[in-house]
C-alpha positions as MATLAB code, in Angstrom:
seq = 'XXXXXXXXXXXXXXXXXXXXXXXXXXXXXXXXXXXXXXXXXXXXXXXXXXXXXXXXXXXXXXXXXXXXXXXXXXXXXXXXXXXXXXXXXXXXXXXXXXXXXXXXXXXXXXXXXXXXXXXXXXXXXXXXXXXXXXXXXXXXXXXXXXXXXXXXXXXXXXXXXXXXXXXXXXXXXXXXXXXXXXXXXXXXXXXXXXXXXXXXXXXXXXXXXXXXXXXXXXXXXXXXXXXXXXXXXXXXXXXXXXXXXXXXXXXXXXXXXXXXXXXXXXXXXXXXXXXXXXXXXXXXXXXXXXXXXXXXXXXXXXXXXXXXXXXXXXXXXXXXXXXXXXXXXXXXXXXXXXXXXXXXXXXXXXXXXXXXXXXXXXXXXXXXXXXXXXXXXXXXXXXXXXXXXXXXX';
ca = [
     -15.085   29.492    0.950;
     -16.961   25.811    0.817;
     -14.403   22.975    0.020;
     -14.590   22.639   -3.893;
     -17.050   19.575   -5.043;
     -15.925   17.403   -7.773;
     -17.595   14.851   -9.701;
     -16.012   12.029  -11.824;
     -17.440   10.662  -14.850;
     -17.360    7.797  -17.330;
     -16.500    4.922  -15.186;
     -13.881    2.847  -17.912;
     -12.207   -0.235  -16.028;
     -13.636    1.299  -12.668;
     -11.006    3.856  -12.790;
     -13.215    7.176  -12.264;
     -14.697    5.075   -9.249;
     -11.388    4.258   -7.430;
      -9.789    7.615   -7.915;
     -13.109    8.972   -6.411;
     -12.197    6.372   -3.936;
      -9.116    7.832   -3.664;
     -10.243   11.394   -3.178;
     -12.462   11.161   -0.483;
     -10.050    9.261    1.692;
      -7.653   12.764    1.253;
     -11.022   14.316    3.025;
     -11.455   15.903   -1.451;
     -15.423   16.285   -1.926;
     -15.375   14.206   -4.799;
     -18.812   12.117   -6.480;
     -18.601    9.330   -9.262;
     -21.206    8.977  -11.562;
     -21.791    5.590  -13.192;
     -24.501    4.709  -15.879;
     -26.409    1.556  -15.432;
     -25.370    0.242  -19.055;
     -21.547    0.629  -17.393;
     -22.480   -2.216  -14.594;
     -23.117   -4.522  -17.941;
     -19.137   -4.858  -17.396;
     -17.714   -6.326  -15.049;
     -14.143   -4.005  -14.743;
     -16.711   -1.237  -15.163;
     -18.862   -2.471  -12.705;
     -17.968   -1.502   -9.039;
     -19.016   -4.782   -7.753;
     -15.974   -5.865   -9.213;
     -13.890   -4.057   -7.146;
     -15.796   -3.710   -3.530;
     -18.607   -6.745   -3.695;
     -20.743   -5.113   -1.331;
     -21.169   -1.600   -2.551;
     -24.374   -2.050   -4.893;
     -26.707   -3.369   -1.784;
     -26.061   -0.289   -0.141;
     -24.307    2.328   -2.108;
     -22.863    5.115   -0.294;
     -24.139    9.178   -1.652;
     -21.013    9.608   -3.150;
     -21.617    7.445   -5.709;
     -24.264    7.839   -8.269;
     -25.783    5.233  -10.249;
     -27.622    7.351  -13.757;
     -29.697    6.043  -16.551;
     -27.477    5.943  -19.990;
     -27.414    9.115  -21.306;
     -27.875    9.800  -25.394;
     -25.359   10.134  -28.301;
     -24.787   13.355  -29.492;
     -26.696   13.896  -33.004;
     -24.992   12.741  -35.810;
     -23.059    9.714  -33.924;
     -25.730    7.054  -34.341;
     -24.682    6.367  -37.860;
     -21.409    5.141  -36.184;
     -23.392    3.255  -33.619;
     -25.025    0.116  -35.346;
     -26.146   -1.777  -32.219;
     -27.782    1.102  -31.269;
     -29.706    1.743  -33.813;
     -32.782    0.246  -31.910;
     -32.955    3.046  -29.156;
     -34.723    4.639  -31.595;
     -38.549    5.887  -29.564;
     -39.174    5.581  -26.517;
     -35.853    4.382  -25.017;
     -34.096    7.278  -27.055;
     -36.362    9.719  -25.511;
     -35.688    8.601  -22.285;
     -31.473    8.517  -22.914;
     -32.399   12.481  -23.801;
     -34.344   13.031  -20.636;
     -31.923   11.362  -18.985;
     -28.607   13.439  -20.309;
     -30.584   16.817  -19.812;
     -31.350   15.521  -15.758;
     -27.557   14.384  -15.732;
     -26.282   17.709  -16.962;
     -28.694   20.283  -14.751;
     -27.032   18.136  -11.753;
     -23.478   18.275  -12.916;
     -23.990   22.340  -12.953;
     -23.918   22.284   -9.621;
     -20.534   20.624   -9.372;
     -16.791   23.131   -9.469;
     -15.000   20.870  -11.535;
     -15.910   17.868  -13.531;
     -13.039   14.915  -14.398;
     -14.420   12.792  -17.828;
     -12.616    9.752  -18.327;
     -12.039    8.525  -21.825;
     -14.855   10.866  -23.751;
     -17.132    9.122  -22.058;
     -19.489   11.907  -21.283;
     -19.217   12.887  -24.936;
     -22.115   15.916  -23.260;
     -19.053   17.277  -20.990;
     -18.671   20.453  -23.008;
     -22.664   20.894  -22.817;
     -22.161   21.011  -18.797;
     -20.812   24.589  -18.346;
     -18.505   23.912  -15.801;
     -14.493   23.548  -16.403;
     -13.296   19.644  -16.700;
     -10.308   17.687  -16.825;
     -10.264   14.936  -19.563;
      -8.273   11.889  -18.540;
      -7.037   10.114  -21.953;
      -6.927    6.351  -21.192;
      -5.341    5.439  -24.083;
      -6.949    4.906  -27.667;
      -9.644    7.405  -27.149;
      -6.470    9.776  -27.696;
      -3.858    8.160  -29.219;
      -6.231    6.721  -32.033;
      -9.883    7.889  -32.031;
      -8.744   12.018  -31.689;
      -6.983   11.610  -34.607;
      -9.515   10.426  -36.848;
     -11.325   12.467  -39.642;
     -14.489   11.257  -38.621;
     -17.820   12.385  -36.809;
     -16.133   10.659  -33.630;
     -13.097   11.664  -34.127;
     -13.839   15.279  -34.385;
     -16.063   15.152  -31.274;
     -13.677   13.316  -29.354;
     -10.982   15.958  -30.191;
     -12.872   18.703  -29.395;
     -13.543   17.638  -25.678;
      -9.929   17.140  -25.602;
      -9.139   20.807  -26.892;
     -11.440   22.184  -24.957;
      -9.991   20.894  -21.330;
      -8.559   22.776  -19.064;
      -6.271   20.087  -18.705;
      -5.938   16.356  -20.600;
      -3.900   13.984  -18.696;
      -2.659   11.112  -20.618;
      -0.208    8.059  -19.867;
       3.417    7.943  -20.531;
       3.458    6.197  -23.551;
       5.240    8.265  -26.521;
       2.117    8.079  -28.616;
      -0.218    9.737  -26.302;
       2.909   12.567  -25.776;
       2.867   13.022  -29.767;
      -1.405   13.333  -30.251;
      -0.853   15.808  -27.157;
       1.378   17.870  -28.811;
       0.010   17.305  -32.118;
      -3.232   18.476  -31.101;
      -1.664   21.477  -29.030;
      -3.574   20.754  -25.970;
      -2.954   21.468  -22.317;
      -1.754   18.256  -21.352;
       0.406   16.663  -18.379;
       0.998   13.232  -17.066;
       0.162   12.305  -14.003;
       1.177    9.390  -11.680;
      -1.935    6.694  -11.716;
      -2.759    5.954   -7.841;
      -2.730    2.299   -7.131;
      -4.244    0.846   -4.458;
      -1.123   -0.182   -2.320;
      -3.082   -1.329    0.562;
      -4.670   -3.857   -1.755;
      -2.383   -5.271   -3.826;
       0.332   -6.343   -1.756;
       2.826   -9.001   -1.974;
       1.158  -12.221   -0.918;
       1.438  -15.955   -1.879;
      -2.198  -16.990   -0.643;
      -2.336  -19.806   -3.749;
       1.156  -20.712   -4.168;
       3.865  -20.242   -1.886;
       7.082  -19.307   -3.413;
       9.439  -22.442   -3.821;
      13.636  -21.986   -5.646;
      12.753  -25.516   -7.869;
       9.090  -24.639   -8.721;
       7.980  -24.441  -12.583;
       8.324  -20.854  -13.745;
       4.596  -19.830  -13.509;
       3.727  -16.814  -15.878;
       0.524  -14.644  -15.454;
      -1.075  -12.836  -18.488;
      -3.722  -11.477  -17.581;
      -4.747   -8.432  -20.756;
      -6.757   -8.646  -23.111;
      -6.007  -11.144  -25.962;
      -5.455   -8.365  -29.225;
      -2.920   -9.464  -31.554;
      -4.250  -10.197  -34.874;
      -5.440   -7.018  -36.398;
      -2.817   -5.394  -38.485;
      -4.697   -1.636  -39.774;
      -2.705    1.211  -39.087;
      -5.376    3.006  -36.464;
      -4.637    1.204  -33.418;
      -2.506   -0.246  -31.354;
      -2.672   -4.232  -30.510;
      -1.173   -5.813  -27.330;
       1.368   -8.349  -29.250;
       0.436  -11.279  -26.678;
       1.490  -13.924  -29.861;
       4.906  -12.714  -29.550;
       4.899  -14.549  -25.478;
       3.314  -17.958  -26.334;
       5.767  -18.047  -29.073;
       8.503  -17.047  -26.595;
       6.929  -19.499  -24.122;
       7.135  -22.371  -26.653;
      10.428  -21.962  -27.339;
      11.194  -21.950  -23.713;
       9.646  -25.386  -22.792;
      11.600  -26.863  -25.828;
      14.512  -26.323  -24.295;
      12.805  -28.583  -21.494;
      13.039  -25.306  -19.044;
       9.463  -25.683  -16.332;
       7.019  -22.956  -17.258;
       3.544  -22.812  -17.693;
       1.625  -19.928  -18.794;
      -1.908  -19.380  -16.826;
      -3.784  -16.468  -19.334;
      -7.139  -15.166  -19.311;
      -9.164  -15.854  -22.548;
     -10.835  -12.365  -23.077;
     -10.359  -10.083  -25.716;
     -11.085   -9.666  -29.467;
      -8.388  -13.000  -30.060;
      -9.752  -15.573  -27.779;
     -10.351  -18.436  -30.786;
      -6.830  -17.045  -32.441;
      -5.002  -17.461  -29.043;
      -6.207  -21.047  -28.763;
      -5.542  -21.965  -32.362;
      -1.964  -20.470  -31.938;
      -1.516  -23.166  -28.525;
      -2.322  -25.782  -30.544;
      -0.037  -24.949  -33.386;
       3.125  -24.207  -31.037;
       1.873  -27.493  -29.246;
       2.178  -26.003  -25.686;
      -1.186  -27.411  -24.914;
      -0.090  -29.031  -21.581;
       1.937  -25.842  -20.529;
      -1.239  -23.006  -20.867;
      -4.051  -22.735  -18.405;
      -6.946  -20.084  -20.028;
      -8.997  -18.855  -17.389;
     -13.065  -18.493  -19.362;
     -14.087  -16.597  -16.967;
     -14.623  -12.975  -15.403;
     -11.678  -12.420  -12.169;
     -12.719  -10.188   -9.736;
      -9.933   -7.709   -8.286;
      -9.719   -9.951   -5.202;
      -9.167  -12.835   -6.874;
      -6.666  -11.047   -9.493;
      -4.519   -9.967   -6.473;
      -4.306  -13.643   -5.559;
      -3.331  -14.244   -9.147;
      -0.765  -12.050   -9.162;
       0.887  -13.412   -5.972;
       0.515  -16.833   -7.600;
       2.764  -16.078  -10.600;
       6.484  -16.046  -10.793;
       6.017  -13.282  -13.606;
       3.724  -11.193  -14.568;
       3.293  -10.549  -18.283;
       1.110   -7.097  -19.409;
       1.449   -6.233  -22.965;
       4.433   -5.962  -25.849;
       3.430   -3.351  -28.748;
       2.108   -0.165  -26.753;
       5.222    1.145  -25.183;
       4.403    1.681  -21.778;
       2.755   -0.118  -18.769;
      -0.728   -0.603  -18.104;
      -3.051   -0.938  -15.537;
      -2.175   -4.728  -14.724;
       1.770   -3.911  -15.185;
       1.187   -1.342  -11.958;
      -0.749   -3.525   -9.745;
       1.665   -6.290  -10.250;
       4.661   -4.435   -9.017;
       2.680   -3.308   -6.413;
       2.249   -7.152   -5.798;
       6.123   -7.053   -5.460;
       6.162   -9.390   -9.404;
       8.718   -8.566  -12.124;
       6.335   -7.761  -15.264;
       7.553   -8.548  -18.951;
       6.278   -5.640  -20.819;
       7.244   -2.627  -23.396;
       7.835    0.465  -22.233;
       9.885    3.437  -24.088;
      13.038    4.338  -22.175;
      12.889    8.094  -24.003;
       9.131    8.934  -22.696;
      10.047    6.850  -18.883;
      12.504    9.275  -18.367;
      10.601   12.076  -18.997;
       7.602   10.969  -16.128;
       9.954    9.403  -13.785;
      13.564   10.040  -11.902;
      14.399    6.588  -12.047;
      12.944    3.958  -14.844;
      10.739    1.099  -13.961;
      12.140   -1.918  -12.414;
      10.698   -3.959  -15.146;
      11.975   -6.433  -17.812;
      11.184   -4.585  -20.667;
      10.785   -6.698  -23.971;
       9.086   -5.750  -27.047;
       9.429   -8.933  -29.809;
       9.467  -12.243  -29.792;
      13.352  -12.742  -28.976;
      13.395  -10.221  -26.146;
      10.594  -12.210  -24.125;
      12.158  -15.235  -24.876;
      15.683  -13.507  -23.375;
      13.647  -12.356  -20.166;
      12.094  -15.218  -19.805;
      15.457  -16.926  -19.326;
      16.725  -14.734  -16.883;
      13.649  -14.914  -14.372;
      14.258  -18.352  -14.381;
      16.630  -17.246  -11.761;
      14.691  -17.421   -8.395;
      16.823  -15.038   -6.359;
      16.792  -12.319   -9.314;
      12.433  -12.809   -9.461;
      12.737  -11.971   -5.516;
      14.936   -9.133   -5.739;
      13.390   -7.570   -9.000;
       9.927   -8.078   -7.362;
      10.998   -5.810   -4.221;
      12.519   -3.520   -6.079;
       9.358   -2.776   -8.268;
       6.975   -3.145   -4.687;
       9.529    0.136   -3.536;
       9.756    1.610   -7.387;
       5.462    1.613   -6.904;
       5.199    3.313   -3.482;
       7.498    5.713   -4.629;
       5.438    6.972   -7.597;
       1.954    5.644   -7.223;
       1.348    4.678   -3.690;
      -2.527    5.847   -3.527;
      -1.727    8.675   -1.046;
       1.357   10.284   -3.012;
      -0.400   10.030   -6.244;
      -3.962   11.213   -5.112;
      -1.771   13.867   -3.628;
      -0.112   14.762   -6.954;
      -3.782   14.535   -8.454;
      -5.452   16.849   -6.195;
      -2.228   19.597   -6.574;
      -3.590   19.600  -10.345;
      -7.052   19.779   -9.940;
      -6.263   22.677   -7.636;
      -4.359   24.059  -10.283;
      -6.667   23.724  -12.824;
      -9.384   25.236  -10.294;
      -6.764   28.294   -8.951;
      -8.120   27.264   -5.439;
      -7.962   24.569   -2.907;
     -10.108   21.747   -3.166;
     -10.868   21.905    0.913;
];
């Protein structure tokens, strides 16, 4: 029997394209396939992670005209509305080319309803929940909603992350769902101190690098708190305690964020970033910071909170101790803080330099452990298999 082929799509934050990344280094057949409007984004774009790779791409990954809506979902896409013609007939032609081609593929893996086609492809998929698309948009009584919950029931398999919310819409919706470890690039993000080296009487530097998403206050989603650690931060450097904050200003709460500095008067201890950070450069960020802060209202770790501790950085975030224990045999090395007060408390502690250094080990060994690339692709391909009822080689 031929080794299986797999093909990864809806490239969200470049994730689809470094798990394919991923794949093909454990010798797995795997394609990504990445519409042009994606590369509009820089952590969508793959540029952003390997500079290089659009000059001369390599066959395994597939660069696709945007394919349409589904009918019905314009009316909930206003900036779209002028796709309309010619463009919209070629967004059709394009989906119907995208999904003859994905026929020929054993197994397809659609990241965050992207390919809101997938069920139109024939073939059996995994759908890999990234976060909202399940814990908020699958729940909705809407034309999205439904559509987004029916890819999701009609998986073979949803994996999701291991925040408590995403557990509950899993078992609320009765799907076939699992969690499974994210692979992180450990060869990549590695301890390193290329723009600061570390120094026992330095300023506490603290790196917040997510999105800025604190204001909104409906009850269908799920913001990142980051007003709860300038407040915490402010209340630190009153107490004449060295700390500056370096954040990046992206995000739905850029103006907010700046309007909240000037308020808590902590002008001359922030540094905003206006600009796009390529991965390279956000490893050297990482190593830079004393602390790395991810985000305070969603209960678990994301993205940023992983490739810090791979950076060998204690990371000030949320995370549920219930769901942890569920995913992992021992819980994250991390200072976990959800208000205002509990920052403030961590914040105090990591003033400690010895306790930063051992805490930042500890979560370098806590990462290779459970999402070192080669041990997590591993535990990735061991479900696709499953999911298959064949090996993938």
């Amino acid at each position: 029997m031929p080794p299986a082929r797999i093909a990864l799509v809806g490239n969200l934050a470049n994730v689809a394209y470094r798990t394919c990344k991923f794949l093909r280094r454990e010798g797995v057949q795997a394609d990504v396939y990445v519409d042009n409007s994606e590369l509009v984004f820089p952590t969508s774009n793959p540029e952003n992670e390997d500079a290089w790779i659009l000059e001369n791409p390599p066959a395994w990954l597939k660069i696709t005209p945007k394919p349409s809506l589904p009918v019905g979902m314009w009316k909930r896409q206003p900036l779209r509305i002028a796709l309309w013609g010619s463009r919209r007939i070629g967004r059709k032609i394009a989906k119907h080319v995208l999904i003859r081609t994905l026929r020929k593929y054993d197994l397809i893996v659609s990241y965050c309803c992207a390919p809101w086609f997938v069920q139109e492809i024939g073939c059996p998929y995994v759908s890999v929940a990234t976060g909202s698309d399940l814990r908020e948009l699958a729940l909705e009584d809407s034309p999205r909603g439904r559509h987004a919950r029916s890819i999701f029931e009609h998986a073979q398999l949803v994996i999701h992350g291991p925040d408590p919310a995403s557990l509950e819409a899993a078992n609320l919706l009765k799907l076939r769902s699992s969690y499974v470890h994210f692979p992180v690039d450990t060869e990549f993000f590695v301890p390193s101190d290329t723009l600061r080296p570390r120094n026992p009487t330095d300023e506490l530097v603290v790196f917040h690098p997510s999105n800025l998403d604190w204001t909104y206050t409906g009850p269908d989603r799920w913001t990142k708190g980051n007003d709860r650690l300038f407040r915490a931060l402010a209340r630190l450097v009153n107490e004449d305690s060295k700390a500056r904050l370096v954040y990046l200003e992206r995000g739905p709460d850029i103006e907010a964020t700046r309007e909240l500095v000037k308020n808590l008067g902590i002008e001359s201890h922030v540094e905003a970033i206006s600009r796009t950070m390529p991965r390279a450069e956000l490893r050297d960020y990482y190593g830079m910071a004393d602390v790395v802060a991810d985000q305070f209202s969603r209960t678990s770790f994301g993205q940023i909170g992983l490739e810090a501790m791979s950076c060998g950085k204690p990371v000030l975030v949320d995370v549920d101790l219930r769901t942890m224990n569920l995913f992992y045999e021992e819980f994250p090395p991390v200072l976990n803080c959800r208000t205002e007060d509990e920052i403030y408390t961590q914040l105090k502690v990591v003033l400690d330099f010895d306790f930063r250094q051992k805490l930042g080990q500890h979560a370098r060994e806590w990462i290779m452990n459970y999402h070192g690339s080669e041990t997590a692709t591993t535990e990735l391909v061991k479900r696709l298999e499953d999911v298959l009822g064949r090996s993938l080689f």
